[in-house]
Every structure is written in structure tokens, then in C-alpha cells.
Wavefront OBJ file of the C-alpha trace (Angstrom):
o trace
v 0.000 0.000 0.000
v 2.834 2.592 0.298
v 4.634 1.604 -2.325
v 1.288 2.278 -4.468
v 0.477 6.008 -2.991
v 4.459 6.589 -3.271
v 3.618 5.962 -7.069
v 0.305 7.407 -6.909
v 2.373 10.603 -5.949
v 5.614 11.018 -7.945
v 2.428 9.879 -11.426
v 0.391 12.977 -9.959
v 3.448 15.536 -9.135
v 4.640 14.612 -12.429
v 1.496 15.314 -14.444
v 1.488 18.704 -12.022
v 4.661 19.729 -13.626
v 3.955 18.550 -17.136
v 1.142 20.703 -17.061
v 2.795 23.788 -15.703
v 5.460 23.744 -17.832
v 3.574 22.527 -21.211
v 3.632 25.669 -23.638
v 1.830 25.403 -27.006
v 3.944 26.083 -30.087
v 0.618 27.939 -31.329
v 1.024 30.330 -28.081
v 4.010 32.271 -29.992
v 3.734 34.183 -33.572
v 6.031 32.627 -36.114
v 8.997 34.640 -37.064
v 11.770 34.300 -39.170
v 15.356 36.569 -39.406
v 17.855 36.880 -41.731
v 20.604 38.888 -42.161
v 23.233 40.022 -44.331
v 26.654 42.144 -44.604
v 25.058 45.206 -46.868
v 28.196 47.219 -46.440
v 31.483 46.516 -45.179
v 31.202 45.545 -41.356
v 27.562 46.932 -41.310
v 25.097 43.945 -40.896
v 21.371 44.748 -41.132
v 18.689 42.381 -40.078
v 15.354 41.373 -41.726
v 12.468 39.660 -39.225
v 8.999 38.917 -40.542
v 6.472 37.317 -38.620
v 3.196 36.521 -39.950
v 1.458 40.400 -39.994
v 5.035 42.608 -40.837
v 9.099 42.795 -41.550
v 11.160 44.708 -40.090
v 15.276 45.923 -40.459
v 17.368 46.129 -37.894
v 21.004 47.937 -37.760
v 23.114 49.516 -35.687
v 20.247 49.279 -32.258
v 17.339 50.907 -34.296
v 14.227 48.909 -36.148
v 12.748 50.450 -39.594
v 9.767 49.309 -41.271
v 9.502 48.039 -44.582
v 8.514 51.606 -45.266
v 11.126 53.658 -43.667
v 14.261 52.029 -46.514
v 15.292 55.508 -47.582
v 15.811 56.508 -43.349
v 17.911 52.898 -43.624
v 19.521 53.480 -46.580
v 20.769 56.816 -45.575
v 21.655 55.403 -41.906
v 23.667 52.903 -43.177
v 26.260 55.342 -45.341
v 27.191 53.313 -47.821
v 27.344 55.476 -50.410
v 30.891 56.764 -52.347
v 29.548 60.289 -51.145
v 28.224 61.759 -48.072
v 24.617 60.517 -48.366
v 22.846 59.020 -51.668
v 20.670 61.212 -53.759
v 17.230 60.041 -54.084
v 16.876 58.361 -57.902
v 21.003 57.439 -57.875
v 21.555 53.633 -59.426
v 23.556 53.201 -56.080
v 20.997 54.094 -53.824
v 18.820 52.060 -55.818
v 20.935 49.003 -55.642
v 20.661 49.294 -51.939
v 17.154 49.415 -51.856
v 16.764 46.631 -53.755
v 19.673 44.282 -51.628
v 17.683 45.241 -48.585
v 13.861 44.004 -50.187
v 15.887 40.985 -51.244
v 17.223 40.017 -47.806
v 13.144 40.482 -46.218
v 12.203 38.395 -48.714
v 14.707 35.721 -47.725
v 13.217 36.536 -43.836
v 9.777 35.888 -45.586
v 10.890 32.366 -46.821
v 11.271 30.708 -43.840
v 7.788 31.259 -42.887
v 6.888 28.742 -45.294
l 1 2 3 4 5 6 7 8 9 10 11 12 13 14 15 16 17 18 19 20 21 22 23 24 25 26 27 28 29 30 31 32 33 34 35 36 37 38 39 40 41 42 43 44 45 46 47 48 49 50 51 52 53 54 55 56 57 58 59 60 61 62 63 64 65 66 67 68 69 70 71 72 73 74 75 76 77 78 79 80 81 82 83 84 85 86 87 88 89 90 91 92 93 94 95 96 97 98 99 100 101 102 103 104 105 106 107 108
């Protein structure tokens, strides 16, 4: 008989703690990162989740609407700061909407 409640107790503490400690991989929105060297020795990185992307560099987050604020933070233009219709600035631009859709990818 006390073999049976010792068992009776270590089944019921155990299903206690199972239960406690049990999270659902539904509880948390999927994300997915990526990241890339844009310019030399500055890394930016791309996280989607399900609803929106964002960039991340140097401590600060931009939207997928705020590329130009990115593109100028990130100085990696020949000169000072890009102008707005330059093929360089353009380029840019473009890596950076390449490497959210790589983020976007692995939510599939």
C-alpha cells in the first residue's frame, strides 16, 4: 500500500509539472530573421512574422517603409549621403527588399 500512494504521488506531481510547464507552439507568432553584410562591417537584419518585416542595424528597427531613413543610416554610399533616384541608392534598396524576402521564406 505505500509503495502504491508513493507511485500514486511522484504519477500525480509529475502530471502537475507537465502541465505547468507545457507551452503550445501555437502560443508564440512565427517569425523568421535573416541577415546580411550590406556594407562593409555593417550587418542589417530582416524579421517577418506573420502580420510585418522589419530591419534592424546599428540598435534601431525600420519598417519596410522607412528604406530611404535605412539606406541613408547605413552610409554606404561613395559620397556623403545618396541622392534620391542614384543607381547606387537604388541598388541598396533593392539588396535590402531581397534580404526580407529571404526573412519571408522561412515562414513557409
Amino acid at each position: 500500500m505505500k509503495n502504491g500512494s508513493i507511485v500514486a504521488l511522484i504519477l500525480l506531481l509529475g502530471a502537475m509539472v507537465l502541465t505547468l510547464t507545457n507551452c503550445s507552439e501555437g502560443d508564440d507568432p512565427l517569425k523568421s530573421c535573416s541577415q546580411e553584410e550590406i556594407c562593409t562591417a555593417k550587418n542589417v537584419t530582416a524579421c517577418c512574422d506573420e502580420d510585418v518585416c522589419t530591419y534592424q542595424f546599428d540598435g534601431k528597427e525600420y519598417s519596410e517603409a522607412q528604406l530611404d531613413e535605412l539606406a541613408d543610416d547605413l552610409g554606404c554610399a561613395s559620397s556623403a549621403r545618396l541622392s534620391a533616384d542614384s543607381e547606387e541608392r537604388e541598388q541598396l534598396i533593392n539588396q535590402l527588399r531581397a534580404l526580407v524576402q529571404r526573412a519571408k521564406s522561412g515562414l513557409e
